[in-house]
N, C-alpha and C positions, 0 to 999 in steps of 0.2 A: 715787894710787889710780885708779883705773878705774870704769865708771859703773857707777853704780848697779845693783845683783843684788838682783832682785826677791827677797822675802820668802818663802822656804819655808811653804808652805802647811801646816798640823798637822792631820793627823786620827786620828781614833780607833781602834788596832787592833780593837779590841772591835766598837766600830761596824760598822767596814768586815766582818770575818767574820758579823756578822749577815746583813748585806746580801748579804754572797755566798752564806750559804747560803741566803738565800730565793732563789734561782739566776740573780740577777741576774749579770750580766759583771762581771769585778774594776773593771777600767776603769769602767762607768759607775757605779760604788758609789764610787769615787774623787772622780770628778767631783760626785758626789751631795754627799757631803760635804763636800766644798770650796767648793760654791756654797750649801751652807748653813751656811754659817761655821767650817768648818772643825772646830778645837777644839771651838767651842759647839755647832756643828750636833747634833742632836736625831735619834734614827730614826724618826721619824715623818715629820720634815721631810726628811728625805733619800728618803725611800719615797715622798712625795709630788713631793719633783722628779722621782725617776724617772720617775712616774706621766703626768709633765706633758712629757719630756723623750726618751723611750727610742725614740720614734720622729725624734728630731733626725737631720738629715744628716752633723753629723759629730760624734753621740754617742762612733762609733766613735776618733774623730783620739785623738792622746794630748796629754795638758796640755804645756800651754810649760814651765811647772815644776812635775818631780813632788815632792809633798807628802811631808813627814816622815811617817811612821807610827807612831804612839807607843801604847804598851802604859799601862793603870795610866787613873786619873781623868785626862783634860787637862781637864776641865771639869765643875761639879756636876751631877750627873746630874736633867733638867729630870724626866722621867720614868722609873720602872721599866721593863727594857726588856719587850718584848712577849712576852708565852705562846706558844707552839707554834700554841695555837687560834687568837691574834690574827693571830701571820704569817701563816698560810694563809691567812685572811680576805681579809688586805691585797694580799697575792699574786694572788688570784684576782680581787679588786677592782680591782688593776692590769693584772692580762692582758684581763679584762674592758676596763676603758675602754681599753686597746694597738687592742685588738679593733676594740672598736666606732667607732675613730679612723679603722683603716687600710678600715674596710666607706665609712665617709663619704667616704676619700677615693677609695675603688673608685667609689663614686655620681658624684661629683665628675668624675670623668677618664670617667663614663659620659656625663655630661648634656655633658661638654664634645665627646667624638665627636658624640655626636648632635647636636648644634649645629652641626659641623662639616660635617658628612653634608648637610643642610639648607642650607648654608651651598651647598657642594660642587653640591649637585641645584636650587637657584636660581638660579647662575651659569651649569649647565648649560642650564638654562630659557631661561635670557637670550641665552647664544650660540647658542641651535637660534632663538630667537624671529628673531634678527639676521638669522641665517642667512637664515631664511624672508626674512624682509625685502627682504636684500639679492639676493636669488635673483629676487622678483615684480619689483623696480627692474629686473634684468638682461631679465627675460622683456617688460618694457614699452616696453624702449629699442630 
């Protein structure tokens, strides 16, 4: 035999079309569910790693091995899945913090130019100060 073939991952067709139609990407609904246990994973816990995860750099990549998709119970259902009114909630709960992640990191890349700039016009300070310096040495010699 040959080495060892990582274990097909199992998720839930049911699951996974929940998650797509709250209009998440197939792919991250995939990934949702395989990092929350696949089989066992829950949509609540899958909607919450979205929640935590959709802004990742490579949410986009595709898994190393894609997951079986299985139709029917692979696992007892922890909870009844969600009303119409819940997803929406959850959905706009999630674009909400997506949101409010990507404004922090707009502040973030803001404080960091500005920092920069200061950085930039203190150095500037410093080689005019030099300058000056070495200009009055030039004029005394």
């Amino acid at each position: 035999g040959g080495g060892a073939v990582p274990a097909r991952p199992v998720v839930s067709a049911e699951l996974l079309a929940q998650l797509t139609e709250m209009g998440f990407p197939e792919l991250t609904c995939t990934k949702a569910l395989v990092q929350c246990g696949g089989a066992s994973a829950t949509l609540e816990a899958a909607v919450d790693w979205i929640g935590v995860h959709s802004a990742d750099p490579d949410i986009a990549e595709p898994l190393a091995v894609a997951p079986e998709v299985v139709s029917g119970p692979v696992a007892p259902p922890a909870k009844a899945s969600l009303s119409e009114e819940e997803k929406a909630r959850k959905v706009a709960e999630l674009q909400q913090r997506a949101k409010e992640r990507r404004e922090e990191e707009k502040e973030l890349e803001k404080k960091r130019e500005l920092e920069n700039e200061k950085k930039r016009r203190e150095h500037g300070k410093l080689a005019a100060q030099a300058a000056e310096e070495h200009r009055k040495v030039e004029i005394r010699n």
